[in-house]
N, C-alpha and C positions, 0 to 999 in steps of 0.2 A: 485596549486591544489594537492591537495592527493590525489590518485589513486592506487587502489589494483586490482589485476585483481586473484581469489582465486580458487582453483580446487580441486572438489570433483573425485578422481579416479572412486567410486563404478558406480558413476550414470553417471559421464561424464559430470559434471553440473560445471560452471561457476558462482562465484559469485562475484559482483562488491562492494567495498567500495569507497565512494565517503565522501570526506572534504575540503572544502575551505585553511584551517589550521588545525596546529596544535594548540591544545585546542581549537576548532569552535565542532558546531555539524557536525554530521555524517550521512550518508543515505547509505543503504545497500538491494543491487538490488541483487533478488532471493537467500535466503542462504538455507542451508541443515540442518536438525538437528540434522545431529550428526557431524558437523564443527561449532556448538555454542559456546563449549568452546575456540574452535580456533579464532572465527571472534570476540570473547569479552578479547582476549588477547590481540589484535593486534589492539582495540581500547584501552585498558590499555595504552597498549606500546607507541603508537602515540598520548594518552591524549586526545581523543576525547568523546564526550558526543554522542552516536547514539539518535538519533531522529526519522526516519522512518525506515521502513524495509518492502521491496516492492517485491509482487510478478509477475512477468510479467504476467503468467495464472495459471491457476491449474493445476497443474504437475503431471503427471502420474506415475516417473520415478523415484522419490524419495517424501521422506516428507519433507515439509518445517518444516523452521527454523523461522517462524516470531510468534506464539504462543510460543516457549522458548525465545524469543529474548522480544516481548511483556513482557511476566512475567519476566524476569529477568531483565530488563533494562525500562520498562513501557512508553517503545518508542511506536509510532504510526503505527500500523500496515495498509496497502494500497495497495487496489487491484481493477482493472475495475469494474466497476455496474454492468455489463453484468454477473459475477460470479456467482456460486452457493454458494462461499463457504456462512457459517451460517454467520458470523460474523466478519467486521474486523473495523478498526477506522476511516478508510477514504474511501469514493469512490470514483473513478475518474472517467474523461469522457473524451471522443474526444477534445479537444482543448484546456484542461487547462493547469495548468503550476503545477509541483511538484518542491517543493523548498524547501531547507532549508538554512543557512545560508549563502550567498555567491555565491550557488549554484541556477542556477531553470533550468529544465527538460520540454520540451515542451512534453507533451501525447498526441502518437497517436495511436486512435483504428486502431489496425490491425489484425481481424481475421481472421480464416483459418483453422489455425493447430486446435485449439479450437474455442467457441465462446467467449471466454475472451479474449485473446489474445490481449497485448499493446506492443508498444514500447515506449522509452524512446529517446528524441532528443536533442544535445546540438552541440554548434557551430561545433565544429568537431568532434563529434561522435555519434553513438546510439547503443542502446541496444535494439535488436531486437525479444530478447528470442528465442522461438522456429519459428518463420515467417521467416525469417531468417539467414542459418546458411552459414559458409564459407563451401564455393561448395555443397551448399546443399539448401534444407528446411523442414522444419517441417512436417513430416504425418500429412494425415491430414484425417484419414479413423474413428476415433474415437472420443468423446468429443463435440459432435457437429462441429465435422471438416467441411470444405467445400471446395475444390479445387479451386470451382471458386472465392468465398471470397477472399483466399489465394492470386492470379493471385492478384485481383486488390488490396491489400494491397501490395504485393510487386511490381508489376509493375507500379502503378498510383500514390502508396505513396512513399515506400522507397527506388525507385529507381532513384526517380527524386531530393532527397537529391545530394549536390555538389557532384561528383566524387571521392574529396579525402576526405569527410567524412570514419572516420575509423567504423567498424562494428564489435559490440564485441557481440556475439550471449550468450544463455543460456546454450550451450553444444557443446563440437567438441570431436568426438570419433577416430579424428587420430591423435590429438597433437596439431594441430593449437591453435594457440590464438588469434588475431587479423586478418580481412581484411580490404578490402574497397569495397564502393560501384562501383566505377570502374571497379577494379579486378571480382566482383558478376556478372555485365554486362560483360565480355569480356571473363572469364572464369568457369563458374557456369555452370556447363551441365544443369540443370535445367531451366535455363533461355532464353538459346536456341531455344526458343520454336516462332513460327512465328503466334498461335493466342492461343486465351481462350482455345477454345475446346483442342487443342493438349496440352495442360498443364491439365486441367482435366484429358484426357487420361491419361496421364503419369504418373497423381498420381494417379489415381484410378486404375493402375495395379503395383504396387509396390509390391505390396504380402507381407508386412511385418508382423513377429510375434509380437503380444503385450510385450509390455513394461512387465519384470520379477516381477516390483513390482505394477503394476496397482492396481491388486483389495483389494492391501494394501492400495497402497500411495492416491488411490484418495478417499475413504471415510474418511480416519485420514485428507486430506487436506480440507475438506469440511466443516470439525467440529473444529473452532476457537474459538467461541465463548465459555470460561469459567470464563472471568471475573464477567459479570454484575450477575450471578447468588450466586456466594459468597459474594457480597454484600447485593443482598436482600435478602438471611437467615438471615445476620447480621442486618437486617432489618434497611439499608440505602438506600433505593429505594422508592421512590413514584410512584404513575402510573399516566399516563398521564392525568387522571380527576381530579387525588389529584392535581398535577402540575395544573392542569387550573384554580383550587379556589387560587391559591397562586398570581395568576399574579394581580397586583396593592397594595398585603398584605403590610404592613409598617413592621410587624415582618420578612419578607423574602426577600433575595433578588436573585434573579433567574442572574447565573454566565456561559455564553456563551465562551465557550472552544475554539471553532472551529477556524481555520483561515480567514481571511479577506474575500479572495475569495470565501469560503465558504459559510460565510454571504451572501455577495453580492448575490451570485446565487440562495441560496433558503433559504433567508430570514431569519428574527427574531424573539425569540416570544416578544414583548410588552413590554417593561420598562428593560428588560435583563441588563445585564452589560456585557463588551468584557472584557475577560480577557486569553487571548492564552495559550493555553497547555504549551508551551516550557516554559512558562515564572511561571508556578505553583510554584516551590520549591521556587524563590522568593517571590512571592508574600505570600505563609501560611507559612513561616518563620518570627518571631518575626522583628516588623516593617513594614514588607509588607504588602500591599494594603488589602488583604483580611483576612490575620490574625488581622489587625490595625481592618476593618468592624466588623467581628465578637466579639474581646473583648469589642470593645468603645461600641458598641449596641445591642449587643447580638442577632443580627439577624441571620435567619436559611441559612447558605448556601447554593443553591439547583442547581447544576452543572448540566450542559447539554451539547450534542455536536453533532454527527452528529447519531448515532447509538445507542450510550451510553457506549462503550469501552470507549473513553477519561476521560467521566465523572466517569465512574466507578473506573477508577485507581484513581484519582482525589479523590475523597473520601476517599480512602484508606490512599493517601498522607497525606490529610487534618487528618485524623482522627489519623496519627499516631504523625502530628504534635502538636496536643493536642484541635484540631478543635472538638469539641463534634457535634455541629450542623450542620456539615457538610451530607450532603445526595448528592440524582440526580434523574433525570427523568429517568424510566426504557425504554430504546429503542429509546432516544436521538428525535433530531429532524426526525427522518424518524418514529418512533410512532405516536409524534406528528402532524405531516400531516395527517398522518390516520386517526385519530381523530378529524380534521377539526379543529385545536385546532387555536387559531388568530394569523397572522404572521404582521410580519411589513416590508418595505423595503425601 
């Protein structure tokens, strides 16, 4: 496995690059935006194609890097349900699994520091972001923090992980890189604590100053969403009652972006076609499945996915590979539930 472990001085932030191989896709847990041109060099360098780009919560302490990472690389951006932010390509929930090639990530909601707040689990490690940190944890006095939350995400969930799982947090401001969960139980002043309430206290007199770049970082991290709206000025967007005259059309065919498990959990709309994000450039490349659809029959493309960020870049794709008819549903499958629109399962 490929394994980066990257460090932003300014903020103190840790970001992970994750590949099965070299030339495999890529997944890149919390980055910063101003280490983008760094974290797209170093996929150059290593030959990898990124694919997701994930943020453990919304971060107070700097601005993410997954809206530059998004647009310049038209990976899939992913972050808990639980989030404010406006827009991203995936959402996740307690118990799924984040994958990409080679790799998959068991998610687990663990709030506290925030109300978004996840970690990521694999056989011998997790990334625990701010819930988490060596000899420490997350504040948890702001963001919808909650001390008690906090208590049973770390002590119900990610302390009952094996002991020599290693623990790679989203920040350490004395140098550390790595612990374990052993070491967190045996030497973590924090965890010392013999019930709930004396952990509540503890955080709840911490007296700590706000974060220097808060009332920057966390409205710029709330505001993701600027794809789907450059494409409906270029008037490649339907809305969701246009999409619901299309479903059975013989002129259209309605083209299901999302992943598997995706599907599965919250359904289809009716006659759709699967056709997975990762796999787009082949497929509206001359020969491919849906470049071959649209010449042989001239029918309209009409891409969809969980949000409408997938589909939106998908469009773009499509239309610069000389796809005319290519469009999407504005606001993806979570529009379309709103609008009681037909699912299949």
């Amino acid at each position: 496995m490929i394994f980066r472990q990257l460090f932003d001085a300014t903020s103190g932030t840790y970001t992970y690059l994750l590949a099965s191989r070299r030339g495999g896709e890529a997944l890149i847990i919390d980055p910063v935006l101003e280490k983008v041109d760094r974290y797209l060099q170093l996929t150059r360098e290593l030959d990898l194609k990124l694919l997701k780009a994930v943020d453990t919560h919304l971060h107070a302490d700097h601005i993410t890097g997954l809206g530059a990472l998004r647009d310049r690389t038209r990976c899939i951006t992913v972050m808990g349900e639980q989030s404010s932010v406006d827009v991203v390509s995936m959402r996740i929930a307690d118990g799924d699994r984040l994958g990409i090639e080679g790799i998959s990530l068991d998610v687990a909601y663990t709030p506290g520091h925030t109300d978004d707040s996840y970690s990521f689990i694999m056989p011998d490690r997790v990334f625990t972001g701010d819930t988490l940190l060596i000899r420490g944890t997350g504040r948890t006095d702001f963001q919808n923090g909650d001390p008690r939350a906090q208590y049973e995400s770390i002590f119900n969930r990610l302390l009952r992980l094996p002991e020599e799982t290693m623990v790679f947090p989203a920040h350490d401001y004395k140098g550390d890189t790595v612990s374990t969960i052993g070491e967190e139980k045996r030497y973590n002043p924090r965890l010392q604590v013999k019930s709930v309430d004396e952990y509540v206290a503890l955080m709840n007199n911490l007296n700590l100053s706000n974060p220097k770049m808060m009332d920057v970082a966390v409205p710029a991290n709330m505001r993701q969403g600027l794809v789907q709206q450059e494409i409906a000025r270029r008037g490649w967007a339907v809305s969701v009652d246009d999409a619901k005259a299309l479903v059975g059309r013989r002129d259209s065919v309605l083209i299901d972006l999302r992943e598997r498990t995706e599907r599965e959990k919250h359904g289809v709309i009716p006659g759709s076609l699967h056709a997975p994000y990762p796999d787009l450039q082949q497929n509206i490349q001359a020969g491919g499945m849906l470049h071959e659809l649209a010449s042989a029959t001239n029918k309209r493309l009409v891409f969809y996915c969980a949000f409408g960020e997938r589909s939106a870049m998908a469009v773009q794709a499509a239309q610069d590979a000389g796809l005319a008819t290519a469009c999407h549903i504005h606001g993806g499958m979570d529009a379309w539930k709103k609008a009681d629109g037909p699912l299949a399962h």
